[in-house]
C-alpha positions in Angstrom: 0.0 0.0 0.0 2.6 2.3 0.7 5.5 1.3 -1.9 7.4 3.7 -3.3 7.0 6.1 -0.1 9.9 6.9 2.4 10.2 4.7 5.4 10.5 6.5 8.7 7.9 8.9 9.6 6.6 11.3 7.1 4.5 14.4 6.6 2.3 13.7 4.0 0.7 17.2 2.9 -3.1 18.0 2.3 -4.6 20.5 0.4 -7.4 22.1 -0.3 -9.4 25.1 -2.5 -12.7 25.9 -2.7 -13.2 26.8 -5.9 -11.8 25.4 -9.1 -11.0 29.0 -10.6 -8.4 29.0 -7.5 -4.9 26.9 -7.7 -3.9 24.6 -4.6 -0.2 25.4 -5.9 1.2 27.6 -3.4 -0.1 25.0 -0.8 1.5 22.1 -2.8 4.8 24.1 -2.4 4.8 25.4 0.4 4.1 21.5 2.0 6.8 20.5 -0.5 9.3 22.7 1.1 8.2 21.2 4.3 9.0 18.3 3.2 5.9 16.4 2.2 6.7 13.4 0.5 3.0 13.4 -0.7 0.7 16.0 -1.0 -3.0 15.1 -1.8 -5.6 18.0 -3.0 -8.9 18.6 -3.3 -10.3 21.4 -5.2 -13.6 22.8 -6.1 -14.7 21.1 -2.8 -16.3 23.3 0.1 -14.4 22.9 3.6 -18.2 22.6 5.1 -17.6 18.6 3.5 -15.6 16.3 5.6 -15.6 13.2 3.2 -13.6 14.9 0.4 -11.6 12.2 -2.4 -8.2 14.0 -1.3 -8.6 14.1 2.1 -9.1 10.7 1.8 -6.7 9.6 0.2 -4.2 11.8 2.0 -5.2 9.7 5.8 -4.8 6.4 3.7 -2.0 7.2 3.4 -0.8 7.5 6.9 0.9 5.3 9.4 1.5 5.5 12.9 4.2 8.3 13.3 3.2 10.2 10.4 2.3 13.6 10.3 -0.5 15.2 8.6 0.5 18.8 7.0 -1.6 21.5 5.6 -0.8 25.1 4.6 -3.2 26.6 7.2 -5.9 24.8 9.6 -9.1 25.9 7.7 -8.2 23.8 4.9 -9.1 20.9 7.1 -12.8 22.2 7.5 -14.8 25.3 8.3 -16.6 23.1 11.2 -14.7 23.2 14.5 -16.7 20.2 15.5 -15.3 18.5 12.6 -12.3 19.3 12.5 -11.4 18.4 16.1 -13.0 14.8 15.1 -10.4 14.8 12.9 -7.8 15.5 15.2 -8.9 13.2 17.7 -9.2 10.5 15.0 -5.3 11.4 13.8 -4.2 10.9 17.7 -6.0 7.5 18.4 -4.2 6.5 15.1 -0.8 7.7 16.7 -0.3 10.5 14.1 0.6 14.2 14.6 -1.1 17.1 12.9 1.0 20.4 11.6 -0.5 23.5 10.5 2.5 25.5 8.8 1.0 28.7 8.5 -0.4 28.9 12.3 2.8 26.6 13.7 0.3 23.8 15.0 2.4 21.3 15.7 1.1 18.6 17.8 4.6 16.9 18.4 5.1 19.5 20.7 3.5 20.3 24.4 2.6 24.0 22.9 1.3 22.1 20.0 -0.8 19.4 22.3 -1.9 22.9 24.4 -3.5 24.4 21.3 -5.4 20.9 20.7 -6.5 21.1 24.0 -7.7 24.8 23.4 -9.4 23.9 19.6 -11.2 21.2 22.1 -12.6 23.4 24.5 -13.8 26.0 21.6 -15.4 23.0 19.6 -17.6 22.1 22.7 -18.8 25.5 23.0 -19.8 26.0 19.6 -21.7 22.6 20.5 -23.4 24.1 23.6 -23.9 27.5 21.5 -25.8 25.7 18.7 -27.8 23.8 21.4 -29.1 26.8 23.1 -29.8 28.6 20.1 -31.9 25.7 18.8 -33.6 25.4 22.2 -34.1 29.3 22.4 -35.8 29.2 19.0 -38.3 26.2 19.9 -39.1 27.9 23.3 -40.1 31.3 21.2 -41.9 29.3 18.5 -44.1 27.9 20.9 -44.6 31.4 22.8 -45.9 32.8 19.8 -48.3 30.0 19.0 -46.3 29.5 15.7 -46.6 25.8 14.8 -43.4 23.7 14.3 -42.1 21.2 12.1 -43.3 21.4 8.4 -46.3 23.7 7.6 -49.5 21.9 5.9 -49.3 22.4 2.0 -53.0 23.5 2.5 -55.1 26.0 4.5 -57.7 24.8 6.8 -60.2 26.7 4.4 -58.5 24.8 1.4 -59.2 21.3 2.9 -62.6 22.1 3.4 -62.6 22.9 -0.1 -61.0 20.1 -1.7 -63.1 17.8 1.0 -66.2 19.4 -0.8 -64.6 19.0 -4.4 -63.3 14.8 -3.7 -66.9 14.3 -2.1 -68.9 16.0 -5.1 -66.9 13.3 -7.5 -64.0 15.6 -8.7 -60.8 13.9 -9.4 -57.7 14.1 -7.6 -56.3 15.0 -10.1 -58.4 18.4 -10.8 -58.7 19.1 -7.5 -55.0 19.6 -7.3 -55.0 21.8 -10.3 -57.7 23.7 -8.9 -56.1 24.6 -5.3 -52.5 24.6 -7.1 -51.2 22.1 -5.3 -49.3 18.7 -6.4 -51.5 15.7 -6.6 -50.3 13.9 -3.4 -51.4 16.5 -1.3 -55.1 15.8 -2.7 -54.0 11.8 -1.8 -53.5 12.4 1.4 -57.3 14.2 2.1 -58.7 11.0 0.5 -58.8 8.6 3.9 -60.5 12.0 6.0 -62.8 11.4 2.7 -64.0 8.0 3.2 -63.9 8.1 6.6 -66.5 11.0 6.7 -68.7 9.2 4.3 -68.6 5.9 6.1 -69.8 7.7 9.2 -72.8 9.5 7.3 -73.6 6.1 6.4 -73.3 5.0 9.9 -75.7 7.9 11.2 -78.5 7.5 8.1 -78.7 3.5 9.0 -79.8 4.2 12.3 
C-alpha cells in the first residue's frame, strides 16, 4: 500500500481550494518545502464537507508516526466540531497534525496545548448551537407559531378540496384547482371516506 514512499515517519501534505478558478499550488509548495513526501488536493470542494476524495486519500495514506501537514488549519474544514474529530481520530491513530501557517504542531506540548484549546472552543460551539436551537423552539411555541413542516394546505382549502373529492372531482383536478401537487389531494382522500362511512353510519340508524 505504501511502496514507493519513504520509510521513517513522514508528513504527508493535504490541500485544499474551494473553488476550481483558484490553484492549490502555493499549498503544494509550500508543504513540499516542508518536506511532504506526498501532497494530496482537493479542489472545487467546500471545507463545510468532511468526506472529500483528497482528504481521503491523503489519511490512507498515513501510518502511525506520520504527520498530517496542511498550509493553514481551515483547509481541514470550516466546522470546528469536525475538524477536532479529525484531530482526535489522527491521535488515536498515533499520528501528529502540523498546521504550517499557524505553527500547530502537535509533536510538541505548545502544539498538544492548542489541541487542548481547539477542544474546548469546539464544545462551546456545540453548547452555542444547542441553546440557540432550544431558544428558538421555546419562542416558536410562545408565539403560538406551529413547528415542524407547515401543511401544503389552509384549513379553508381542505374544506374545499373535502367538498370538491366528495362532489366526485378527481384528484387530479382538484389539485389543479387549489394549485397544489397531486399527493397533497392523496392524502385528504382517507378524511374522505372516513367521513362518508360515518354518514352512512348515522343514516342506518
Amino acid at each position: 500500500m505504501f511502496e514507493g514512499l519513504p520509510e521513517g515517519p513522514r508528513l504527508v501534505g493535504y490541500a485544499r481550494v474551494s473553488t476550481t478558478e483558484q490553484t492549490a499550488e502555493l499549498q503544494r509548495q509550500a508543504l513540499a518545502e516542508a518536506g511532504a513526501a506526498v501532497v494530496h488536493v482537493d479542489e472545487g470542494v467546500s471545507g463545510s464537507v468532511m468526506q472529500r476524495p483528497g482528504m481521503e486519500a491523503a489519511l490512507g495514506a498515513l501510518r502511525p508516526g506520520d504527520t498530517l501537514g496542511v498550509w493553514k488549519l481551515d483547509r481541514l474544514g470550516r466546522s470546528t466540531v469536525g475538524v477536532l474529530q479529525l484531530l482526535r481520530d489522527l491521535d488515536e491513530r498515533k499520528i501528529h497534525f502540523r498546521s504550517l501557517t499557524e505553527g500547530f504542531d502537535t509533536r510538541t506540548p505548545a502544539g498538544r496545548a492548542l489541541m487542548q484549546m481547539v477542544a474546548v472552543f469546539a464544545e462551546l460551539e456545540r453548547s452555542t448551537i444547542r441553546e440557540r436551537v432550544m431558544a428558538g423552539l421555546d419562542a416558536a411555541k410562545r408565539n403560538g407559531r406551529m413547528l415542524g413542516r407547515r401543511p401544503a394546505l389552509k384549513a379553508a382549502q381542505r374544506d374545499h378540496a373535502r367538498e370538491l373529492l366528495a362532489a366526485g372531482r378527481s384528484q387530479a383536478e382538484v389539485a389543479r384547482i387549489l394549485g397544489v401537487g397531486r399527493s397533497t389531494v392523496q392524502r385528504l382522500q382517507p378524511e374522505i371516506d372516513e367521513d362518508e362511512f360515518g354518514k352512512r353510519l348515522v343514516a342506518q340508524k
